[in-house]
C-alpha positions in Angstrom: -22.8 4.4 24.0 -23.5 7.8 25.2 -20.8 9.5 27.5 -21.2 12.6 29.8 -18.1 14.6 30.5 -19.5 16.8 33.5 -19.8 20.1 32.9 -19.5 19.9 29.5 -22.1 17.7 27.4 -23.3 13.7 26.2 -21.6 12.5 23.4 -23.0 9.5 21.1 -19.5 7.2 20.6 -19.4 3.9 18.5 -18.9 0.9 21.1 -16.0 0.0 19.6 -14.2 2.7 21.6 -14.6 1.4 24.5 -11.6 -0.4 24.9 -9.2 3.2 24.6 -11.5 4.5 27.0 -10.8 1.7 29.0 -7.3 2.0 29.0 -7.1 5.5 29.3 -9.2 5.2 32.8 -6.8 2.3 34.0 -3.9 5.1 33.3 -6.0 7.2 35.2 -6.9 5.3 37.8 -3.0 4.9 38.4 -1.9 8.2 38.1 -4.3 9.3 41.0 -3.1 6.6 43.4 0.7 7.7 43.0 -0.4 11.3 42.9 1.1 12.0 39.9 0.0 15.5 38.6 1.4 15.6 35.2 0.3 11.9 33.9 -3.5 12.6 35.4 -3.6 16.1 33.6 -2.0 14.6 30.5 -4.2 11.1 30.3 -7.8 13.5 31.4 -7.0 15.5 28.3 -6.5 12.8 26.1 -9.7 11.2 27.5 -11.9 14.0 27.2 -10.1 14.8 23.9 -10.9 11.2 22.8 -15.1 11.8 23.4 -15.3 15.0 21.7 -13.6 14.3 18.7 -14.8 10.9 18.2 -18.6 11.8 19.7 -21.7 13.3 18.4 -22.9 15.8 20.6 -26.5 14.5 22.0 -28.7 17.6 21.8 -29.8 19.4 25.1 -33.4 19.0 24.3 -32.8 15.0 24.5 -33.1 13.3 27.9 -31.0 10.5 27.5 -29.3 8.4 30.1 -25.4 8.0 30.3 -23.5 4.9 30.1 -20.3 6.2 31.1 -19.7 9.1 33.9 -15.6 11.8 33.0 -15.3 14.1 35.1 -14.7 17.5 33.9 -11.7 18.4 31.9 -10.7 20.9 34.4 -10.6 18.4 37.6 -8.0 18.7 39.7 -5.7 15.6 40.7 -6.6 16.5 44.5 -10.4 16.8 43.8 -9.9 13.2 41.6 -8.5 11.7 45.2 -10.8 13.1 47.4 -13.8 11.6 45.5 -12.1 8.4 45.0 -11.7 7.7 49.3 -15.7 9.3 49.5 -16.9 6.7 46.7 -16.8 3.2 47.8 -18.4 2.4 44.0 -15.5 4.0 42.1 -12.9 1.8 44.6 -14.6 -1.3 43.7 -14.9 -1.1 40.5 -11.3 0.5 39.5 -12.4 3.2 37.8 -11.8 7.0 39.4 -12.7 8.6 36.2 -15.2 7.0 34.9 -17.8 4.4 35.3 -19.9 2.1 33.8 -23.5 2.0 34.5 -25.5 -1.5 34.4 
């Protein structure tokens, strides 16, 4: 599967980790609708921490589409609220963080 963090790069991850990205993006997902600053900051850095050690960079010459959307490691627990009430898609499918494209 290949993952973009935003403003950062793709990364080519192994299926098989989906389910802790999964889980991580439930956490996620949580933290933002209690607006709780310091289990969002702690759960996007062990997310983003997750892709890059377990992902091979996809080089920048390579067009290739993502299957899964992070937002950059640096996102602010306000800016991750503000998105999620503008982006009906993210609502319905529970995921604030990230999403999985068809």
């Amino acid at each position: 599967m290949i993952v973009r963090i935003l403003s950062d790069n793709q990364y080519q991850l192994d299926n098989w980790h989906k389910p802790a990205i999964a889980q991580l993006d439930n956490g996620l997902f949580e933290a933002v609708q209690q607006g709780d600053q310091a289990a969002f900051a702690r759960l996007l850095f062990q997310l983003v921490q997750l892709i890059r050690e377990n992902g091979q960079p996809v080089p920048s010459h390579k067009l290739v589409a993502s299957d899964v959307m992070v937002p950059a490691s640096d996102v602010t627990l306000h800016a991750a609220q503000h998105f999620l009430k503008k982006t009906d898609l993210l609502v319905v499918s529970r995921y604030p963080a990230i999403y999985w494209q068809a």
